[in-house]
BALOBA-1460 file (C-alpha; in Angstrom, 3 decimals):
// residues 347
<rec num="1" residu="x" x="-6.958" y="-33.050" z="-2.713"/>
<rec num="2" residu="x" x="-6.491" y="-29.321" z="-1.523"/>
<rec num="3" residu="x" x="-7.860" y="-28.589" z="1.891"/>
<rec num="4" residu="x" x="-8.592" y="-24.773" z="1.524"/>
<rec num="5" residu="x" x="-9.559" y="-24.717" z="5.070"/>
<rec num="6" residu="x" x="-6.512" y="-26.046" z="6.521"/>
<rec num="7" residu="x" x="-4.627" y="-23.599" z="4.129"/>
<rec num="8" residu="x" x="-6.898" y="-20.481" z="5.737"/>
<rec num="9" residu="x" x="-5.983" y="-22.001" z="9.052"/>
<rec num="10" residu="x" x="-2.252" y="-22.009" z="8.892"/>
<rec num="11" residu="x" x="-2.062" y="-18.667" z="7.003"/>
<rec num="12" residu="x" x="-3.837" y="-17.088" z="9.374"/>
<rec num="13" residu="x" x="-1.757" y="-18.704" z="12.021"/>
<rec num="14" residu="x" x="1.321" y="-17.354" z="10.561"/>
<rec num="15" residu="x" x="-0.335" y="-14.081" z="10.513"/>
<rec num="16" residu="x" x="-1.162" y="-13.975" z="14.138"/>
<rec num="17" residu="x" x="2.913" y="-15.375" z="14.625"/>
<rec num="18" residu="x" x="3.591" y="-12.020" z="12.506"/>
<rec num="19" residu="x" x="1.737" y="-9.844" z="14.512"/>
<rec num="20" residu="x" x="2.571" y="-11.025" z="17.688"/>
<rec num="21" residu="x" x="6.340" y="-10.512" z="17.129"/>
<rec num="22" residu="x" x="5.178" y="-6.830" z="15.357"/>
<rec num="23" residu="x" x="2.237" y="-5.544" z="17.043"/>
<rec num="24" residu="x" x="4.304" y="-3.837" z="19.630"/>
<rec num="25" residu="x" x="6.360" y="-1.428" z="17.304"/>
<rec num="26" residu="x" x="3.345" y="0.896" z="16.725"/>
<rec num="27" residu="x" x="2.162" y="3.685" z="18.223"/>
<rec num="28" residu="x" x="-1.005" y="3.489" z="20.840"/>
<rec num="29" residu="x" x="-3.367" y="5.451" z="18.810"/>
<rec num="30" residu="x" x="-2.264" y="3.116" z="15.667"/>
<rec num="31" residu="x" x="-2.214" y="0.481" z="17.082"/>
<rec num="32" residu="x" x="-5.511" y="0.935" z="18.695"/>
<rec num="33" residu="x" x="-7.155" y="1.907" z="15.242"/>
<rec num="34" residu="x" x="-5.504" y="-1.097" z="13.572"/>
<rec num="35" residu="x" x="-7.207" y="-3.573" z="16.390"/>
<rec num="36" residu="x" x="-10.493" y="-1.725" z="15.728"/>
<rec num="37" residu="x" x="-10.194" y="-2.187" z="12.150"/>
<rec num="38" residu="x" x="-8.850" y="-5.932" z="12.222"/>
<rec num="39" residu="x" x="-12.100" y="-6.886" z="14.733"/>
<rec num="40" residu="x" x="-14.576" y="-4.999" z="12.255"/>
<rec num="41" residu="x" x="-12.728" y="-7.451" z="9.436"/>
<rec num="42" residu="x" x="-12.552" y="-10.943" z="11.602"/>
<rec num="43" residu="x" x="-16.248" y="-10.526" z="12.329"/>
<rec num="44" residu="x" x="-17.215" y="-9.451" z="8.761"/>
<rec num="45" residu="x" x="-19.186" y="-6.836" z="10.524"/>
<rec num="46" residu="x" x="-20.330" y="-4.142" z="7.776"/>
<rec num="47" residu="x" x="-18.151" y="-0.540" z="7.372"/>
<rec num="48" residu="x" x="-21.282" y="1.220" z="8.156"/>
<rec num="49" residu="x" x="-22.174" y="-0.197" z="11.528"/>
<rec num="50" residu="x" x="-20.944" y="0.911" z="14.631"/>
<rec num="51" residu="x" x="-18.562" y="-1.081" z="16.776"/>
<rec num="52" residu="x" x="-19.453" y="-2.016" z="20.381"/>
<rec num="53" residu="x" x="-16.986" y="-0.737" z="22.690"/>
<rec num="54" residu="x" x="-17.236" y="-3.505" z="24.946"/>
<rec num="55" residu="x" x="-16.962" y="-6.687" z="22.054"/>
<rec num="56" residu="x" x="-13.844" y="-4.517" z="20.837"/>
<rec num="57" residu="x" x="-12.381" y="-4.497" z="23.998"/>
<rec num="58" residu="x" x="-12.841" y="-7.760" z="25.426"/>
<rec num="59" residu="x" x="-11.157" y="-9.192" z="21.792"/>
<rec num="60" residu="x" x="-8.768" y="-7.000" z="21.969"/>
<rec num="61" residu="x" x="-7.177" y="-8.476" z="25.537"/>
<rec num="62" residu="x" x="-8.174" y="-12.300" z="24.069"/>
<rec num="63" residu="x" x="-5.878" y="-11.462" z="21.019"/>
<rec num="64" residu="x" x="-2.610" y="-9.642" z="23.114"/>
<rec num="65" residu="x" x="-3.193" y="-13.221" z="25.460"/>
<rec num="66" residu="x" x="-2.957" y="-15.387" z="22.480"/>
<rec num="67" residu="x" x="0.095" y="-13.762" z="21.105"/>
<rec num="68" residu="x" x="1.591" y="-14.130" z="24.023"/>
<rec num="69" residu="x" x="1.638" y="-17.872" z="23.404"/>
<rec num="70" residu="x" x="2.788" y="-17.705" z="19.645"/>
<rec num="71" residu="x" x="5.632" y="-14.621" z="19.740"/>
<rec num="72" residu="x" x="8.356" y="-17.237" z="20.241"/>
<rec num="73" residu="x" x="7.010" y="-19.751" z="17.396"/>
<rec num="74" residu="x" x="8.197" y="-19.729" z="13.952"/>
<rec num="75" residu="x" x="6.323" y="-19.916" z="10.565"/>
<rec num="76" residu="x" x="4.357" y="-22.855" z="9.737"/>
<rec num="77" residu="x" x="4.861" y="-24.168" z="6.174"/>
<rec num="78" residu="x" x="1.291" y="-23.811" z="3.965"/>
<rec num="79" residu="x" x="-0.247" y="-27.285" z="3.559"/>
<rec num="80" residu="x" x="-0.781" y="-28.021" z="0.307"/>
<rec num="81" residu="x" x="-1.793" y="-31.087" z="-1.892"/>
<rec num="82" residu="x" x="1.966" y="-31.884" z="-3.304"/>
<rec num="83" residu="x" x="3.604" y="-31.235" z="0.062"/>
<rec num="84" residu="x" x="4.453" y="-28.291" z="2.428"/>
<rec num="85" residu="x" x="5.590" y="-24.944" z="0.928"/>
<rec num="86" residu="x" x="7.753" y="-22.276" z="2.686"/>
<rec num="87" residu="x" x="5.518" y="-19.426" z="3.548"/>
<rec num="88" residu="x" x="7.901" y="-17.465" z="1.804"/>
<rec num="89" residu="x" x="7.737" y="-18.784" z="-1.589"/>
<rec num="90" residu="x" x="4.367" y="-17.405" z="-3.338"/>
<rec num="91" residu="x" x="5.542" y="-18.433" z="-6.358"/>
<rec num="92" residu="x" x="5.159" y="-21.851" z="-5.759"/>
<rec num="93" residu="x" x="2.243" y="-21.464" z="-3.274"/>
<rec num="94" residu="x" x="0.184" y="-19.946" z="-6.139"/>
<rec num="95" residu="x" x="1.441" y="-22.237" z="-8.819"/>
<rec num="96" residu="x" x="-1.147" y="-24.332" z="-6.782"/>
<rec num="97" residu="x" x="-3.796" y="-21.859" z="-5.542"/>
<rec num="98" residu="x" x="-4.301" y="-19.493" z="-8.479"/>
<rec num="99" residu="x" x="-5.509" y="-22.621" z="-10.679"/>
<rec num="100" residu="x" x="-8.567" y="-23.188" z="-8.110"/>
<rec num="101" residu="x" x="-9.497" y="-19.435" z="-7.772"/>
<rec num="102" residu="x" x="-7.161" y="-18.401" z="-4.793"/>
<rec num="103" residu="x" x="-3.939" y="-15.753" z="-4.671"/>
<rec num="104" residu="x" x="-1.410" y="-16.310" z="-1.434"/>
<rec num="105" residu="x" x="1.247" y="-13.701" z="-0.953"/>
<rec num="106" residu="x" x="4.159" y="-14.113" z="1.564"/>
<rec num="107" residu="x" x="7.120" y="-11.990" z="2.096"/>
<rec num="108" residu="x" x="8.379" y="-8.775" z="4.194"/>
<rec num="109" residu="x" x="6.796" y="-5.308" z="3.919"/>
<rec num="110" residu="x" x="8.203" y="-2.436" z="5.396"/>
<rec num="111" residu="x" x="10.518" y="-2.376" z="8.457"/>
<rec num="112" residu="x" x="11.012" y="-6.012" z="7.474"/>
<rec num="113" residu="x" x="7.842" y="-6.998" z="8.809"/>
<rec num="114" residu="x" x="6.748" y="-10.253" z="7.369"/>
<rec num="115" residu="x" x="3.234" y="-10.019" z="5.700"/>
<rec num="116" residu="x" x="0.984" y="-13.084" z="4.459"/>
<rec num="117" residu="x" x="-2.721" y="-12.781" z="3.160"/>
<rec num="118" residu="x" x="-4.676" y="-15.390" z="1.256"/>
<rec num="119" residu="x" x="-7.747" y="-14.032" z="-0.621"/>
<rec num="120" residu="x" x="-10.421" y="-14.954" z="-3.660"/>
<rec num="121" residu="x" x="-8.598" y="-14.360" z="-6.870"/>
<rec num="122" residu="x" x="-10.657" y="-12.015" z="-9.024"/>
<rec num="123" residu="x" x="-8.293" y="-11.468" z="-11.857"/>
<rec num="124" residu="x" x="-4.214" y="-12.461" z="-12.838"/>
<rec num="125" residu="x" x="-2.631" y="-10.298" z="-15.675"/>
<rec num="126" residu="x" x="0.467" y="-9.686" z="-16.786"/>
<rec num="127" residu="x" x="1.473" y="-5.750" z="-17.718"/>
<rec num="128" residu="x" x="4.846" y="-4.586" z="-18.673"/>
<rec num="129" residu="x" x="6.655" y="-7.692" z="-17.575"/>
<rec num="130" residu="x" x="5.042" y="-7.877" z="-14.523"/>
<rec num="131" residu="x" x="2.465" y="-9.945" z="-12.868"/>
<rec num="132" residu="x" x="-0.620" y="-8.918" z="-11.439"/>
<rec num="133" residu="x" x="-3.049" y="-10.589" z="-9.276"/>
<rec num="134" residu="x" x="-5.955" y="-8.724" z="-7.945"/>
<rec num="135" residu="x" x="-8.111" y="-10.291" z="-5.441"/>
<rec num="136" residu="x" x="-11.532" y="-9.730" z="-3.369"/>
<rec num="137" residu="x" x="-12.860" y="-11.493" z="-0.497"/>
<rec num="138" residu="x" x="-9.597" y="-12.407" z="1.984"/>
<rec num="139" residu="x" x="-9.699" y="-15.163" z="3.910"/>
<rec num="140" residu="x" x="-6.726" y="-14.854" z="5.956"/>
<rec num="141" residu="x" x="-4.650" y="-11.526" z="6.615"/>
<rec num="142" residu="x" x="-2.524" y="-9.728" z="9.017"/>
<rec num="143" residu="x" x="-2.765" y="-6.243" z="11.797"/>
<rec num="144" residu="x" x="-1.989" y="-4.333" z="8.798"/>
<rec num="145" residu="x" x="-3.640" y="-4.958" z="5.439"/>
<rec num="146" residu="x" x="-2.029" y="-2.288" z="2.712"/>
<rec num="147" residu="x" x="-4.110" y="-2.199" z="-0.335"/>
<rec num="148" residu="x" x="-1.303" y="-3.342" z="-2.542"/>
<rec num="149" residu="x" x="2.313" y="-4.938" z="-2.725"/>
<rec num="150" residu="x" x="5.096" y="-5.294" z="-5.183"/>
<rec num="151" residu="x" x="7.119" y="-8.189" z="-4.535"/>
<rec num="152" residu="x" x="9.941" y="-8.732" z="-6.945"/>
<rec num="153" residu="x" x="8.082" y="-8.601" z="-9.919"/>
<rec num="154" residu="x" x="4.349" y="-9.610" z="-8.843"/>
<rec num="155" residu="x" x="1.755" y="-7.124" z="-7.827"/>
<rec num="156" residu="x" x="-0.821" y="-7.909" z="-5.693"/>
<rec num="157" residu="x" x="-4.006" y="-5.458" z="-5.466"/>
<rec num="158" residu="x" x="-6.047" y="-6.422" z="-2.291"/>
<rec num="159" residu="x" x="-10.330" y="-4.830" z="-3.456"/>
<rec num="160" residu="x" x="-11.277" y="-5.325" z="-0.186"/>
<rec num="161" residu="x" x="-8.614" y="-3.744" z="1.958"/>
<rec num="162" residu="x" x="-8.878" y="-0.866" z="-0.939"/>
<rec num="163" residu="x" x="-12.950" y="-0.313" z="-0.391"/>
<rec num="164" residu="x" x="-12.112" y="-0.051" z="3.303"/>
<rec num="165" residu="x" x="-9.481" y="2.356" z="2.836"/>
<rec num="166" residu="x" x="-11.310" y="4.028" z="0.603"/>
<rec num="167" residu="x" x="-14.061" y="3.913" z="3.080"/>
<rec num="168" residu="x" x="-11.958" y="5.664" z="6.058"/>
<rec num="169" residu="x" x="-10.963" y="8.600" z="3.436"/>
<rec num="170" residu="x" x="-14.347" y="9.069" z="3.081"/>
<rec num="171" residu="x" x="-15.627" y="9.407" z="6.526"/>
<rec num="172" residu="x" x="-12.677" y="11.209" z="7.205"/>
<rec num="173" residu="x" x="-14.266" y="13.694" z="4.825"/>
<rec num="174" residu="x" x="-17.177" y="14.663" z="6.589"/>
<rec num="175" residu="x" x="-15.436" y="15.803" z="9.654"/>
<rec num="176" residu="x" x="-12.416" y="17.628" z="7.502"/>
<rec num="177" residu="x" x="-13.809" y="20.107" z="5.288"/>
<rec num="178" residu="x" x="-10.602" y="21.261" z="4.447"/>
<rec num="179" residu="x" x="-9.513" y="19.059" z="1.759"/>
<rec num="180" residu="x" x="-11.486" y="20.317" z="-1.521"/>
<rec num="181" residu="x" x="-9.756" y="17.944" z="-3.723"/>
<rec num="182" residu="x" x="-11.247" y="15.388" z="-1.503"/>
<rec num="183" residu="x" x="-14.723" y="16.428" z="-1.690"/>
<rec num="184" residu="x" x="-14.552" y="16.948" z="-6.040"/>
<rec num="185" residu="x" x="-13.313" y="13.137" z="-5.845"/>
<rec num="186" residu="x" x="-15.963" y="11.676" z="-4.127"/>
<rec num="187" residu="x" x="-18.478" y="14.221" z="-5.990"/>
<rec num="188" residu="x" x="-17.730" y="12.295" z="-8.730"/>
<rec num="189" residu="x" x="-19.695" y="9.047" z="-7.047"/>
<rec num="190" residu="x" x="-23.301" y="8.960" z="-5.910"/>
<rec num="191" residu="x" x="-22.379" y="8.538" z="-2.068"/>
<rec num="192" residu="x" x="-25.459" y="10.972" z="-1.175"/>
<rec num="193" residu="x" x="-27.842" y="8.082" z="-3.483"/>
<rec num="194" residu="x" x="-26.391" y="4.909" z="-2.390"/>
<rec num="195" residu="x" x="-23.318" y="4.819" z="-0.139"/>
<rec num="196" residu="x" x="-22.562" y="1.072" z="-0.892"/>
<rec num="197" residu="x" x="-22.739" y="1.359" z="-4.832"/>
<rec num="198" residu="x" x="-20.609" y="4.404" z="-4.781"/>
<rec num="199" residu="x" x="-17.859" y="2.682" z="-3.049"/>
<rec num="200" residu="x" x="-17.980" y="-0.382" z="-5.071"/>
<rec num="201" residu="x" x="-17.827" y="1.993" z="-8.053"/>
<rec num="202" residu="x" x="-14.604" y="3.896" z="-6.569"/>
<rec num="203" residu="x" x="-12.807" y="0.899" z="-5.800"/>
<rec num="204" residu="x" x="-12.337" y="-0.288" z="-8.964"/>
<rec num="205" residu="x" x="-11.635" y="3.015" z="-10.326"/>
<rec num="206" residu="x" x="-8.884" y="3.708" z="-7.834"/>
<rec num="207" residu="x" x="-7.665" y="-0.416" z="-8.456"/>
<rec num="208" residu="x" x="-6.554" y="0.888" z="-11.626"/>
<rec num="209" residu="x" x="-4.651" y="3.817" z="-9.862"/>
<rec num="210" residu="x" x="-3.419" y="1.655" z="-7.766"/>
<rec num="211" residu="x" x="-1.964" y="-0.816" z="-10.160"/>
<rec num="212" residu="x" x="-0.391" y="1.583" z="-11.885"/>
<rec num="213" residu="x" x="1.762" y="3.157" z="-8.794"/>
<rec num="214" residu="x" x="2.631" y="-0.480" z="-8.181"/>
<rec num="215" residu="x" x="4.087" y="-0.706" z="-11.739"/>
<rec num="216" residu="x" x="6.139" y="2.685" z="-11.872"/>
<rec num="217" residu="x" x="7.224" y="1.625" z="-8.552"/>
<rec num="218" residu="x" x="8.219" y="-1.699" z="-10.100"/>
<rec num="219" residu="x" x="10.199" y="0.269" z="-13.226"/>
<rec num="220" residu="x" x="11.670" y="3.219" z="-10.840"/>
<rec num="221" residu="x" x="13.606" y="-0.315" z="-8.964"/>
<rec num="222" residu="x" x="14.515" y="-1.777" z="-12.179"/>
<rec num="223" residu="x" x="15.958" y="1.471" z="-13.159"/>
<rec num="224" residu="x" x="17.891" y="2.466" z="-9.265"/>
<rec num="225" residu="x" x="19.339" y="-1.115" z="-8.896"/>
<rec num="226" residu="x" x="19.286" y="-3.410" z="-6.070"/>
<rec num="227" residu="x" x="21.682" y="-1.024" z="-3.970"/>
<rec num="228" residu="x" x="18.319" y="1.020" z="-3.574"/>
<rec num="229" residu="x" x="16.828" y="-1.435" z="-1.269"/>
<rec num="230" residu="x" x="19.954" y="-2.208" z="0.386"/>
<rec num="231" residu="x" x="20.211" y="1.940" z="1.040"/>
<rec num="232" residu="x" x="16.579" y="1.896" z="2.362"/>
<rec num="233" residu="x" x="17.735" y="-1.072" z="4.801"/>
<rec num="234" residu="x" x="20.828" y="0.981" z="5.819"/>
<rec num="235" residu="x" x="18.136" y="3.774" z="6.058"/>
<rec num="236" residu="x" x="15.853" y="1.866" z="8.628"/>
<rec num="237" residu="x" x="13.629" y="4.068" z="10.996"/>
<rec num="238" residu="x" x="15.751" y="7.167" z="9.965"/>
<rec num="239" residu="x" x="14.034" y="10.227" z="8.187"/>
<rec num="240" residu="x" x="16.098" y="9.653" z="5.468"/>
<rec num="241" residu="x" x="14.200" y="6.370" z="5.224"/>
<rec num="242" residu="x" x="10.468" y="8.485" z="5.012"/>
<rec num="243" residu="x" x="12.396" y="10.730" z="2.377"/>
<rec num="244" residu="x" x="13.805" y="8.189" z="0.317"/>
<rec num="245" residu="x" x="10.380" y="6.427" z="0.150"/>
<rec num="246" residu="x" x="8.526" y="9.640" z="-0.901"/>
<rec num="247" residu="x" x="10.815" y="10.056" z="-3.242"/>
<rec num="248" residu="x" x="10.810" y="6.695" z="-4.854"/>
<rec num="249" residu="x" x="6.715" y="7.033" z="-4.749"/>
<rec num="250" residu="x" x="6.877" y="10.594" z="-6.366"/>
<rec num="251" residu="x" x="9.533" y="8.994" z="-9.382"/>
<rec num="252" residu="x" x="7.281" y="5.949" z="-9.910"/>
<rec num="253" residu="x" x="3.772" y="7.997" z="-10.189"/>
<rec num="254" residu="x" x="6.139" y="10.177" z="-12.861"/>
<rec num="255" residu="x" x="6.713" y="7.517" z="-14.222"/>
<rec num="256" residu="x" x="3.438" y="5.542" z="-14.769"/>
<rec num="257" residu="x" x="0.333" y="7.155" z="-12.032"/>
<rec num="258" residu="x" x="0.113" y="10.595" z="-13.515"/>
<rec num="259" residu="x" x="1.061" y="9.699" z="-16.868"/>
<rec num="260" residu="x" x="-2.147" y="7.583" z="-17.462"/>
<rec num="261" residu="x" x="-4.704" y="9.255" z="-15.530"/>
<rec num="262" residu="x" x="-3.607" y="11.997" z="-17.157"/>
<rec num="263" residu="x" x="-3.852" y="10.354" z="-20.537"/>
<rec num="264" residu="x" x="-7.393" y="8.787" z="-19.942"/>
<rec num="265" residu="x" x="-8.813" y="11.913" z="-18.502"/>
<rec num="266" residu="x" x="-9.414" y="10.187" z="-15.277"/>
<rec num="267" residu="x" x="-10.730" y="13.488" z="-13.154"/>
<rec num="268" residu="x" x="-12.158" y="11.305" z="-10.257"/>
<rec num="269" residu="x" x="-8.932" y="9.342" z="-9.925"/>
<rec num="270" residu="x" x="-6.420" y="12.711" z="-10.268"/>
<rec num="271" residu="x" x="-9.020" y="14.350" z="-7.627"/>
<rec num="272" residu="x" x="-8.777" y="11.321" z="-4.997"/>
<rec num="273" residu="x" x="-4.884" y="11.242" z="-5.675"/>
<rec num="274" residu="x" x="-4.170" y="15.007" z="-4.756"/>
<rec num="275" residu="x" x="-6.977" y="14.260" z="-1.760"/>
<rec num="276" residu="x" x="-4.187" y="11.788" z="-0.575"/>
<rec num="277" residu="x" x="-0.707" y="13.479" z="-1.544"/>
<rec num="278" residu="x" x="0.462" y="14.451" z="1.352"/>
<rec num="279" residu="x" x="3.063" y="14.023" z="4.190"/>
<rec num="280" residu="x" x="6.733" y="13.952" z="2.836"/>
<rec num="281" residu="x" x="5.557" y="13.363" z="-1.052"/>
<rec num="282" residu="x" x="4.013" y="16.913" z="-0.704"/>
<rec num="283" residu="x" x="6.873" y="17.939" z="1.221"/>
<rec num="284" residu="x" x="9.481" y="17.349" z="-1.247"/>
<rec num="285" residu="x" x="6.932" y="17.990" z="-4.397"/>
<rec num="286" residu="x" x="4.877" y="21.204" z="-4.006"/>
<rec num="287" residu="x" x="4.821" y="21.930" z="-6.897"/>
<rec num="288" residu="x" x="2.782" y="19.174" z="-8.021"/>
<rec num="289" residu="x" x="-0.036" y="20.625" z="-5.815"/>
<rec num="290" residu="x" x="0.190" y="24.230" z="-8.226"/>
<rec num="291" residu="x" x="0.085" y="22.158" z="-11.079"/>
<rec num="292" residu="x" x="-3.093" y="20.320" z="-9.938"/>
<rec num="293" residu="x" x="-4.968" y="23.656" z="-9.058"/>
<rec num="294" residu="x" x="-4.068" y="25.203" z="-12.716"/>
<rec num="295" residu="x" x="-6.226" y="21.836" z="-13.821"/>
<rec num="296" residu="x" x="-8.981" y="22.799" z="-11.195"/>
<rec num="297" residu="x" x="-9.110" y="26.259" z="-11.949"/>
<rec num="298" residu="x" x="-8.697" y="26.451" z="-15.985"/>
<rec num="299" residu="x" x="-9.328" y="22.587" z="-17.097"/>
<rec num="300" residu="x" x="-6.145" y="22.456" z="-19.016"/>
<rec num="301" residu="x" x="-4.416" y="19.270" z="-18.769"/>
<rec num="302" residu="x" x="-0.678" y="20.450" z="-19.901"/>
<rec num="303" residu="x" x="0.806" y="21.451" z="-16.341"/>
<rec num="304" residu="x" x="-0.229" y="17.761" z="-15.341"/>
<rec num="305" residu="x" x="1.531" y="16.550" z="-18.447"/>
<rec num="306" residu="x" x="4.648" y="19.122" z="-17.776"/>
<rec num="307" residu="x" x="4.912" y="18.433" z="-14.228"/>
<rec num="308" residu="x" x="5.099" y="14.297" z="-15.309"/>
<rec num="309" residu="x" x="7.741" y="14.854" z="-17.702"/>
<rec num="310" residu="x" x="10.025" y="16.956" z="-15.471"/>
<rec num="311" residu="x" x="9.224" y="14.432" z="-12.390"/>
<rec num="312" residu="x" x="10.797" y="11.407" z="-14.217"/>
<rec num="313" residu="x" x="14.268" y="13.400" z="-14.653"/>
<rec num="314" residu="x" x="13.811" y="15.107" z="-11.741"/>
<rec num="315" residu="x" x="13.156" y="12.298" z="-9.393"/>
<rec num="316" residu="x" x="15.557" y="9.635" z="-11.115"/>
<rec num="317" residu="x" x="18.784" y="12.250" z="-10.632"/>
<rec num="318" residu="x" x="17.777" y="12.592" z="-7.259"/>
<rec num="319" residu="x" x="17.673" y="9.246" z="-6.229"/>
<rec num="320" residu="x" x="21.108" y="8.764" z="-7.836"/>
<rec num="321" residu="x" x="22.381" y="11.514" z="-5.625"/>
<rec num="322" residu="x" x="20.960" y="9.653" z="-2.569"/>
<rec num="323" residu="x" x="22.551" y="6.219" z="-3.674"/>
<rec num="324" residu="x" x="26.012" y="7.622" z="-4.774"/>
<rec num="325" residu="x" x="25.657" y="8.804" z="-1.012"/>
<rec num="326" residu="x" x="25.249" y="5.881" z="0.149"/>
<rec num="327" residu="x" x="28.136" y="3.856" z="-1.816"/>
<rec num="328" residu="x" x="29.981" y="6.767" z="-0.602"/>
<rec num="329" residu="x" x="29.811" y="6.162" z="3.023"/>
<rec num="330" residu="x" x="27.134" y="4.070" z="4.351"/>
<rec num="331" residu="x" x="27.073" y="5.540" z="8.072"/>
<rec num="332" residu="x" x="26.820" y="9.081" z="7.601"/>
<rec num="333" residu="x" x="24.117" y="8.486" z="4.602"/>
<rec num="334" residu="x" x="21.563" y="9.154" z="7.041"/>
<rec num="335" residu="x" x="22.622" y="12.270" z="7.498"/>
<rec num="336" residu="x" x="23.742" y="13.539" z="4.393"/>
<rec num="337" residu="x" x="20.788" y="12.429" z="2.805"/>
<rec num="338" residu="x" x="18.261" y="14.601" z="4.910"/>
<rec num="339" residu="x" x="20.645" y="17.494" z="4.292"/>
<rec num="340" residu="x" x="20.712" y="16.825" z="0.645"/>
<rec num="341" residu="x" x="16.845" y="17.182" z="0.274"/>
<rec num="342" residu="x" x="15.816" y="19.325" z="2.661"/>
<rec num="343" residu="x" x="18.630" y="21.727" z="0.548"/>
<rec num="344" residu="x" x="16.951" y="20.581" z="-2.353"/>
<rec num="345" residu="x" x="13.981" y="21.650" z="-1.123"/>
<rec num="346" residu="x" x="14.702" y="24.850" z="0.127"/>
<rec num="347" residu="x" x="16.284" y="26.178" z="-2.959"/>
């Protein structure tokens, strides 16, 4: 029989062995927001409380002691009923777990880190070849909790590290007035009537958002090839790396984001995800933001539609540029990379 708790257990063990060898590469003030964040989820305390300074600190010097201990130790193999299982294989973790109600997902997120979370399966799907598990309540998870993953062809949507994403975009709101597309996303909940419902009611609007980057992400590395992830490898901590990744996110929401929010008249959902485009996706794309306040200003759909169509070309020659780059001569891609799209950009 399945001990769930001893699963939890070692998970979360190989989480804290993740984070301990990790935790170190980020910056003090992210870091420091991260910890704040993981003690708020480890004590299930609710997003609308305030945390003690004092509890926060005092955890925070009992968790850099214990990693001490475990930085050196490798991953433990999840304990399941027919025998151990690499930590690495969710495949055959949650040939086991997704029968009784649980999702497990193992493997490396970005800057190799490796990433493990174990949560309550809500729902499993399959959508243009690809599977997709979506769960809630997580019972095990690392430092850094992104709301979703694509690994190889599996998508996993994580509700409850989306609602508190979703939750720090909107208390970021009320100190930056700034951002109007921001504020006509959220208008579209009623945050002023019941804070709680609203969010519940966003999340699983944006899960479908979400699920749908994760897909044209999933079709834009079908369509590049595997020498795409080897480039971004050969790319590591370079700004070519930041530019190749916003340019892979702006071809895959071409591809499948825009398309169908477009196509379901999803104004709350196009709103939030011009609220969020920003940093080197906006950099490299500003002319999605004119297209976006044509919709605002007139209500017509078409530049949306336009700016789609022209993305997928544009976007899918552009990463071939980058890769033929690459093949080209692998140590100078760095640099001739940057130089091709900040040219690109300029012109």
């Amino acid at each position: 029989m399945l001990n769930i708790g001893q699963v939890v257990s070692t998970v979360q063990k190989n989480c804290h062995i993740a984070d301990a060898q990790s935790a170190g590469d980020l910056t003090l003030c992210i870091y420091l927001l991260k910890m704040r964040e993981f003690y708020r989820w480890e004590n299930d305390i609710p997003l609308t409380r305030q945390l003690a300074k004092e509890d926060v600190g005092q955890w925070l010097q009992e968790r850099e002691q214990m990693w001490q201990h475990l930085e050196s130790n490798g991953f433990e193999p999840i304990p399941l009923e027919r025998g151990p299982s690499d930590p690495f294989d969710a495949d055959a973790v949650n040939r086991e777990l997704v029968p009784q109600g649980y999702v497990y997902s193992g493997g490396y997120g970005r800057f190799c880190k490796p990433q493990f979370f174990l949560g309550n399966l809500v729902t499993k799907e399959t959508r243009n070849g690809f599977t997709v598990y979506i769960s809630s309540c997580e019972y095990a998870r690392d430092l850094e909790a992104p709301p979703a993953m694509l690994q190889g062809r599996t998508i996993f949507v994580r509700q409850e590290s989306v609602r508190r994403y979703l939750w720090e975009k909107v208390e970021e709101s009320r100190w930056n007035k700034n951002n109007e597309a921001m504020h006509r996303a959220l208008a579209c909940y009623p945050f002023e009537l019941d804070a709680e419902q609203a969010l519940d009611r966003m999340m699983h609007n944006e899960t479908e958002s979400i699920v749908l980057h994760e897909l044209g992400e999933g079709t834009a590395g079908e369509m590049l090839g595997p020498d795409w992830e080897r480039m971004l490898g050969g790319l590591s901590r370079s700004k070519a790396e930041i530019m190749a990744r916003a340019v892979r996110d702006n071809y895959a929401d071409c591809l499948a984001t825009l398309p169908a929010l477009v196509e379901t008249r999803n104004d709350a959902s196009l709103h939030f995800y011009f609220a969020t485009f920003g940093g080197m996706r906006r950099h490299l794309f500003p002319e999605a933001l004119a297209a976006y306040r044509r919709w605002c200003a007139d209500g017509d759909l078409d530049p949306l539609r336009q700016l789609a169509r022209t993305g997928q070309a544009r976007w899918r020659e552009t990463a071939e540029r980058m890769l033929a780059l690459y093949r080209q001569d692998e140590n100078r891609a760095p640099a001739e990379i940057a130089r091709l799209l900040d040219t690109d950009n300029s012109l």
